[in-house]
N, C-alpha and C positions, 0 to 999 in steps of 0.2 A: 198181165204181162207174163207169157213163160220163162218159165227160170230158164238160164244157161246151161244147156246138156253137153259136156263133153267128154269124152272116155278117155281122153290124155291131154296135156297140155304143158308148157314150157315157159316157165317166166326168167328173164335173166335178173341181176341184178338183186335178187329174192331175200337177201340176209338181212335188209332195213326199207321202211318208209313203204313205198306203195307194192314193192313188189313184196315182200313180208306182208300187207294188208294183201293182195293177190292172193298168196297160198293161203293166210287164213280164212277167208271167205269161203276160198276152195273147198276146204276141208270143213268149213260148217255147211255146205251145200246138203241139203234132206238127202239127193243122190250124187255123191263127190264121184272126183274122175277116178276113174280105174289107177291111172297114174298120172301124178302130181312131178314134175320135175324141175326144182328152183335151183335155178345158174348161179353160184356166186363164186369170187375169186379164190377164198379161205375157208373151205367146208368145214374144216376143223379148228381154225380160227375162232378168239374171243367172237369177234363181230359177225360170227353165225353161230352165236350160243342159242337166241332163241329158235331157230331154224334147226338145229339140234335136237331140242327139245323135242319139238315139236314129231322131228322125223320118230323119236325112238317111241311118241305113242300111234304114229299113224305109218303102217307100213308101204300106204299107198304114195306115202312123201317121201322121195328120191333125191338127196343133193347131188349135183352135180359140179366139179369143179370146173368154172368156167370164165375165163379174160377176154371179155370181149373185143380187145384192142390186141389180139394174138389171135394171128389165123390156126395156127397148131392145135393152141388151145380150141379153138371152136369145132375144128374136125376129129378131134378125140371124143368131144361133149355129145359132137353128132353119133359119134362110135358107140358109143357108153348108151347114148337114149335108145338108137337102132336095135341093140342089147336085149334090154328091157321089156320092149315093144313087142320083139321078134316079129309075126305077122302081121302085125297091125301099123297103124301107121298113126302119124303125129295130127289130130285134128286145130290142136291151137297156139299158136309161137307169139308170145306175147313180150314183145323186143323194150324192156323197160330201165336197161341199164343205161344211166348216164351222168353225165358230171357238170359243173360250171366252177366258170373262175371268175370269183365279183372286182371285177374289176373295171376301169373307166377305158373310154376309145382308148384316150390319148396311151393307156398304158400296156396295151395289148401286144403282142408279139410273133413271131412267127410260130415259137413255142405251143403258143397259150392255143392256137388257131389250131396248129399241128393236130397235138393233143386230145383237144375237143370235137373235131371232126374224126377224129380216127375213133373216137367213144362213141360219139352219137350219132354217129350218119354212116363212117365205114363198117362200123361195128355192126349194126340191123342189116348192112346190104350182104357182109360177109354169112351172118346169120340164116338169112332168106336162101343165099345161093348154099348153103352146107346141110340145111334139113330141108331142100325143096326135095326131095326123095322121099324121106318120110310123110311131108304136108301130099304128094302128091297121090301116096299110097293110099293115106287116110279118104282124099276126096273120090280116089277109086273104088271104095270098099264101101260109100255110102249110096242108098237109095236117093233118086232123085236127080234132075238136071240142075238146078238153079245152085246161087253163093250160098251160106251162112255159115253163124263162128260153130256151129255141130259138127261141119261136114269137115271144113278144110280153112284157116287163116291166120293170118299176118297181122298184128297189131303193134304200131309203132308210135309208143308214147313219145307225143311231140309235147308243144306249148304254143300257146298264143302268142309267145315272147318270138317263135319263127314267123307269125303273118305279118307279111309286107303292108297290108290293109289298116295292119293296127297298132299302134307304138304303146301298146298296155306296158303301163309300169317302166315306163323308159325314166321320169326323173327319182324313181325306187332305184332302180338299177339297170345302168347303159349293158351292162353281160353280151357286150358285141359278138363274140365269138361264138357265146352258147346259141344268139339269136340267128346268126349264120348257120349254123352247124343243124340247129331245129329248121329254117329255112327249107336247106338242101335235105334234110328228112322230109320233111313234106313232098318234094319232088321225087324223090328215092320211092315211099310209099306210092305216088302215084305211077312211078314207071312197075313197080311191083305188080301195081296192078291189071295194067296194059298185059305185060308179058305173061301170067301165072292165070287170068282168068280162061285162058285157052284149057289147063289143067284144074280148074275146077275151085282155085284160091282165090277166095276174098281177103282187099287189102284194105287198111283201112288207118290213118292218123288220128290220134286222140290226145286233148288238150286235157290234162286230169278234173283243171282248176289250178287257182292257185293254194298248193296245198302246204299242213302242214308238214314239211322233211327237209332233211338237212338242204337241200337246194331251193326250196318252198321260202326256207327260213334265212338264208342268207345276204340277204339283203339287210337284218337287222330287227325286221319286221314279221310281226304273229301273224301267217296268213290264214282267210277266214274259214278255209273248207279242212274236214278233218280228214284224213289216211280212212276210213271208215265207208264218211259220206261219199267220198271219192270213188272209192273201189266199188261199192254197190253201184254206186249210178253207170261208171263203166260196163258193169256189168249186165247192166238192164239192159243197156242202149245194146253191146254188144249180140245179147239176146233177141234183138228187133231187126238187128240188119237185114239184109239180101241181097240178093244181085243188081239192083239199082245206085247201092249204096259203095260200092266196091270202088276206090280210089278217091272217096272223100276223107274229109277233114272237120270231124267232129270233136265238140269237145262234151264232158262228160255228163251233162242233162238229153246227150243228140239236138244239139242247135248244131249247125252248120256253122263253119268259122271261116271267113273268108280269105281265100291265101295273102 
């Protein structure tokens, strides 16, 4: 299988759990991207200590300060990347910032729903529509007609907890809102990919597993996939796609998950 070639890339959510597993991978790639750019709320913040670290040995590691549930915030983040870039453009937006509140139906709220849709679902659409500029520049500048994550894409960490098909882990944890909110990410993802493959973007939903992070773990429960195995196998699969593949809903071995 060919490794993942990308020459830039963008993870939000980057200071813990998979998207911290994302940049670290990155940066052990044999050939890492030119530019590595990890989104998180508090760049200077304890809880991007180790994303700190990290940036002041690799200069190719960019934090970016970034609130996914603030549109402001996302078109400064889009400002700041464009920056960086100059001529070039974004090859891979990897939308992995999200949240849950463990909580039962009966105690859900308008709040709790509010909240959680505005992270995980308006959050990636706001995202899509703020660096399609960038994503569109990159698919222009590469050889070749067809999708993959080299040229140009979209990657919106969902769960299995959004398929209507499958009630995984429901007497673990009812998480109604978060399974709504993953839901309607999955439909987000595929209308991304309707509109964007005309400009050359592949879109695509990925179920990580059920992993070990603070939202993995929240239930009470050690779940059995690691930040590690996760991230590689995302990455494999992501490295196999193509234009067939653009507006599924894969989770991270590439099995097909059924909405």
């Amino acid at each position: 299988m060919a490794e993942l070639s990308v020459c830039s890339v963008l993870v939000t959510g980057a200071n813990r759990g998979l998207g911290l597993g994302f940049v670290q991978h990155f940066l052990r790639m044999p050939k890492p991207p030119q530019w590595i750019f990890a989104g998180c709320r508090d760049p200077k913040g304890q809880r991007a200590q180790e994303l700190q670290n990290l940036a002041s040995k690799h200069p190719n590691l960019v934090i970016i300060a970034l609130e996914v549930a603030d549109p402001s915030s996302i078109k400064a983040a889009a400002a700041r990347v464009g920056e960086h870039l100059g001529n070039s453009g974004l090859n891979l937006l990897i939308n992995n910032a999200g949240m849950i509140k463990s909580k039962m139906l009966d105690a859900e709220t308008l709040e709790d729903m509010t909240e959680t849709y505005t992270t995980n679902t308006a959050g990636p659409l706001l995202m899509g529509q703020a660096f399609l500029p960038l994503l569109k520049k990159a698919a222009q500048g590469s050889p070749g007609s067809g999708l993959s994550c080299s040229k140009a894409a979209i990657v919106n960490i969902s769960s299995i907890g959004g398929s209507i098909a499958s009630s995984f882990g429901w007497e673990l944890m009812q998480v109604t809102s978060y399974r709504c909110s993953k839901a309607a990410l999955n439909m987000l993802s595929k209308c991304q990919s309707l509109a964007y493959k005309e400009h050359g973007i592949l879109c695509v939903a990925l179920h990580p597993g059920w992993v070990q992070t603070d939202i993995g773990s929240s239930a009470g429960h050690t779940p059995p996939v690691t930040v590690d195995d996760s991230v590689q196998g995302m990455l494999k699969v992501l490295s196999s796609l193509s234009e067939k593949d653009t507006g599924a809903f894969l989770d991270w071995e590439g099995k097909v998950i059924p909405w």
